[in-house]
N, CA, C and O of each residue as an XYZ file, in Angstrom:
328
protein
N     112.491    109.078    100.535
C     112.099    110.455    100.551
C     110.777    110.634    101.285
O     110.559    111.431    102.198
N     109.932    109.768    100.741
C     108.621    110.005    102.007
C     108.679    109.548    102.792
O     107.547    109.697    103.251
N     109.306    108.880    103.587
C     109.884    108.571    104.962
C     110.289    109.697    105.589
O     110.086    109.646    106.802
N     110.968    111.055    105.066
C     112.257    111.595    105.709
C     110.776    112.808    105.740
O     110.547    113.485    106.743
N     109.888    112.885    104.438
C     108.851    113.799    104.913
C     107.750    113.509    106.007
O     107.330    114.366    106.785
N     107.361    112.276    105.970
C     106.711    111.965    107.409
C     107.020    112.620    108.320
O     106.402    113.529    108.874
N     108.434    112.000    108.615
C     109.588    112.369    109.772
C     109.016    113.651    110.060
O     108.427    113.829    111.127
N     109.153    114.699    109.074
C     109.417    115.869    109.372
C     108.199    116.636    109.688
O     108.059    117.637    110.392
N     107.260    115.870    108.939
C     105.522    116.327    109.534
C     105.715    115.527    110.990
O     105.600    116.378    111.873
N     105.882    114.650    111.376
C     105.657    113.960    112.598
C     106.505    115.426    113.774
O     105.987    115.840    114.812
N     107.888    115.936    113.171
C     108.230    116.343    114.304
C     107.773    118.163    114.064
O     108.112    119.081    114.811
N     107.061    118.256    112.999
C     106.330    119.608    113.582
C     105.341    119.584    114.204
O     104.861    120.620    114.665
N     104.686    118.173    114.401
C     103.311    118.482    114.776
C     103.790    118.411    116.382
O     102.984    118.880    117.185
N     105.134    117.819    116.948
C     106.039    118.060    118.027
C     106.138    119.069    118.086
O     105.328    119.461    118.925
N     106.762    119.986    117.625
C     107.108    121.253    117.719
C     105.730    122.031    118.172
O     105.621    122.706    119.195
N     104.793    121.816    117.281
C     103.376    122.510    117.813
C     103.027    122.272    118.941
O     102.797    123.173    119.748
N     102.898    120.776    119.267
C     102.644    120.480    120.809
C     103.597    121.373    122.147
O     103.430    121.827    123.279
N     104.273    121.281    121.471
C     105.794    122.288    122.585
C     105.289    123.601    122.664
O     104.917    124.156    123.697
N     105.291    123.995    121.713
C     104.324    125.729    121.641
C     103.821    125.732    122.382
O     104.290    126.262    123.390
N     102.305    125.054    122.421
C     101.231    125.058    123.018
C     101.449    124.775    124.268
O     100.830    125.430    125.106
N     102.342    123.775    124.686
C     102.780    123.751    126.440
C     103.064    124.950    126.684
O     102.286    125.633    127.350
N     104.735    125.674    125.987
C     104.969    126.672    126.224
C     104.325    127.437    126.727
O     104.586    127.785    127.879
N     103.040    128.068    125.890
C     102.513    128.946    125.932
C     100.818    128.828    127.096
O     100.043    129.753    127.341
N     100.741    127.495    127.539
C      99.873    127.257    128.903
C     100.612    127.384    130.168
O     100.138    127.438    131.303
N     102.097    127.434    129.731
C     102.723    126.615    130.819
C     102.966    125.508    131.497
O     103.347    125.418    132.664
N     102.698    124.524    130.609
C     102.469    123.042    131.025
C     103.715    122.108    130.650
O     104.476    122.367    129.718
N     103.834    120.989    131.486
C     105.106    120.502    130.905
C     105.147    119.725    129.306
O     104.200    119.439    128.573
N     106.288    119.566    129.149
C     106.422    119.726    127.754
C     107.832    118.179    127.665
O     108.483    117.648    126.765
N     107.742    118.069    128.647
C     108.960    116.574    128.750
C     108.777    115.563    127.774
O     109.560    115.328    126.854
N     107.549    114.882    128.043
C     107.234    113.912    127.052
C     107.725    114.068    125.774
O     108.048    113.109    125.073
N     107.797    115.178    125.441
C     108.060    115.287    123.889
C     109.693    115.618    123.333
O     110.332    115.549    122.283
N     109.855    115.928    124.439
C     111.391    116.653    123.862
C     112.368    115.318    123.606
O     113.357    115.685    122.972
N     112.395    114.253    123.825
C     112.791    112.741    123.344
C     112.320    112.422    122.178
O     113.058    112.108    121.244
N     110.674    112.478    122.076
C     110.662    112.317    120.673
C     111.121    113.026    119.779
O     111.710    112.480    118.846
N     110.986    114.346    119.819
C     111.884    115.353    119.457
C     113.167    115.204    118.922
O     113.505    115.649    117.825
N     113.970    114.504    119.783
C     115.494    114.568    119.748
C     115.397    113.419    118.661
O     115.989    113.523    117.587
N     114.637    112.338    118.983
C     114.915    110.873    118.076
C     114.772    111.368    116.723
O     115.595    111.043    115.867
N     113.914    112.034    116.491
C     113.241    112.218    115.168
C     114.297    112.990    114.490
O     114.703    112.555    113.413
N     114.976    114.462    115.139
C     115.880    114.824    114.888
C     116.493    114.509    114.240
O     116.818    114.955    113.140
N     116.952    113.190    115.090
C     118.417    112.278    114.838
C     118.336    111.541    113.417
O     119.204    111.401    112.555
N     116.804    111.052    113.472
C     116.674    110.222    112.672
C     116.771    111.089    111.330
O     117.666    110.764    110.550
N     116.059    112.009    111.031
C     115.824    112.871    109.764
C     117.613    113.660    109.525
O     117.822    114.012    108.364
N     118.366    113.820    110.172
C     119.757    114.047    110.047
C     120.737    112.443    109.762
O     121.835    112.467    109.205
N     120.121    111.232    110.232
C     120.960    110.224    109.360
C     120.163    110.325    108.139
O     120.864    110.768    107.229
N     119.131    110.116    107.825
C     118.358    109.892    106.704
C     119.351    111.175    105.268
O     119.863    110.991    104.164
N     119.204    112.048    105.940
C     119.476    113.227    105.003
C     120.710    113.271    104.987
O     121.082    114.321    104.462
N     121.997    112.275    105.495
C     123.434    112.248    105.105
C     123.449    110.991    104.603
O     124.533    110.893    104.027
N     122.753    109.805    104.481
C     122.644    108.805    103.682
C     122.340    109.291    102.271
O     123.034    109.051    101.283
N     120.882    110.215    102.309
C     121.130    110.840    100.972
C     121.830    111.398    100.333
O     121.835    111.040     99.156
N     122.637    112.370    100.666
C     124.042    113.310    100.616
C     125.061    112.206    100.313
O     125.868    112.588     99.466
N     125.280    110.922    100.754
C     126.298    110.253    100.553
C     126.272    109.313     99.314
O     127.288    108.916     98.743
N     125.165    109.042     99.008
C     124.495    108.652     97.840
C     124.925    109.288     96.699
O     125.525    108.906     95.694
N     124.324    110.738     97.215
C     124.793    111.601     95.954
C     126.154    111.392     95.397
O     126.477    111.179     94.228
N     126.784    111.479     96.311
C     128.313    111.904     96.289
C     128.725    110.241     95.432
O     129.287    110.177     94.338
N     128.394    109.348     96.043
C     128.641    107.745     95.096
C     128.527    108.036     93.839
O     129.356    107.859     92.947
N     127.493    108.483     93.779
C     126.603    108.233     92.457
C     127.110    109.194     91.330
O     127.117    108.783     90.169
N     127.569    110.562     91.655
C     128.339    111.537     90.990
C     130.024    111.129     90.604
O     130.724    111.435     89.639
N     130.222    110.519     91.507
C     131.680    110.163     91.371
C     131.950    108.619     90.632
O     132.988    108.302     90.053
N     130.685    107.718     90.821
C     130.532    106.580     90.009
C     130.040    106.995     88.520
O     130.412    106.271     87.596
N     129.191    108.164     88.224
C     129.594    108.303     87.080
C     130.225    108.698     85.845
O     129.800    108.696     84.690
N     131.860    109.198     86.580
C     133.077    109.433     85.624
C     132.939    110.188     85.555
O     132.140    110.805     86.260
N     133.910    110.866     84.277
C     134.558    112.403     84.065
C     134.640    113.040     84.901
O     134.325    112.786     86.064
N     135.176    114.206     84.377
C     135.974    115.258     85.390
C     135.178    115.677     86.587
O     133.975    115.905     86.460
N     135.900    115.813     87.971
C     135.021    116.396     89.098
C     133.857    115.260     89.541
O     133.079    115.519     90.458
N     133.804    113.998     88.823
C     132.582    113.468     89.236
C     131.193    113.298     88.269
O     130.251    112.510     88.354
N     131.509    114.451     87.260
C     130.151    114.581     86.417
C     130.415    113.496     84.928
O     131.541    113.362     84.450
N     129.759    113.123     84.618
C     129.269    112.463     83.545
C     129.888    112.928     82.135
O     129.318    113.905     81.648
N     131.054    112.344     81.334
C     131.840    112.795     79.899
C     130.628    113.144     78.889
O     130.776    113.634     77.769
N     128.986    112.680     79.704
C     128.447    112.599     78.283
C     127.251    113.860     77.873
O     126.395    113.896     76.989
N     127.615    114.787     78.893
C     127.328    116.295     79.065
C     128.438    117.477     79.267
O     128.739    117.978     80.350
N     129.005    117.828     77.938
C     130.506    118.319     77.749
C     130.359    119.802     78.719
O     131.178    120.211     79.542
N     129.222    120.348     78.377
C     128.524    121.993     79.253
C     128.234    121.690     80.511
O     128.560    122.563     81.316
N     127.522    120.357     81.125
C     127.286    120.525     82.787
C     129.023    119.754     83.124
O     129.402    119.690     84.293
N     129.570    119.434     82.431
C     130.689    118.651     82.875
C     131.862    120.275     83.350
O     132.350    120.674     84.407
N     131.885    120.780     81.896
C     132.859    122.269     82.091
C     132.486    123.271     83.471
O     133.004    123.968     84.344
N     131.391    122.851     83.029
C     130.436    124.385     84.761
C     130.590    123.309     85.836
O     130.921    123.461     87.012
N     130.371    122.524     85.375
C     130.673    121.333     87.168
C     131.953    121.585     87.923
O     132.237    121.748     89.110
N     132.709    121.552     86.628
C     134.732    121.902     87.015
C     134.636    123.178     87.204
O     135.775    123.637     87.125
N     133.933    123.940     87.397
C     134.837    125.374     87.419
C     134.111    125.663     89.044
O     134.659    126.048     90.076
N     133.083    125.405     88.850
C     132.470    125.146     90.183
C     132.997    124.866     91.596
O     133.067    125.452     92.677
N     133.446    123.286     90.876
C     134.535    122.410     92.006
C     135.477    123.791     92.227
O     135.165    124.521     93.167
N     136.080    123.987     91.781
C     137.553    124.982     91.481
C     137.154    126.062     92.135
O     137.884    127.052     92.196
């Protein structure tokens, strides 16, 4: 998780730099790679997490994925799914 927030401070302070070309008119190349990587990177990061979830909900039983040993988040979980 503080990896994926770095990430995401690292690529605004990108984004700011881009502005600021923008708005001198200056080129702005250098960055748009880092840009893209970081992108990339903070979109695997954040479907590794998502996929996690999804393990981890479905590894722990009952209905829909949720847990037998919460009968109320288990019922609203199913109606949810549904």
């Amino acid at each position: 998780m503080d990896s994926r927030k770095m990430l995401c401070d690292q690529l605004r302070a990108i984004e700011s730099k881009i502005e600021g070309c923008q708005q001198n008119d200056e080129p702005y190349d250098m960055y748009v790679n880092e840009m893209n990587s970081l992108t990339e990177t903070i979109q695997s990061q954040t479907q590794q997490i998502s996929d996690a979830g999804v393990r981890s909900s479905t590894d722990a039983g009952g209905c829909c994925g949720v847990a037998a040993s919460d009968p109320d988040c288990q019922i609203l979980s199913c109606r949810l799914v549904q």
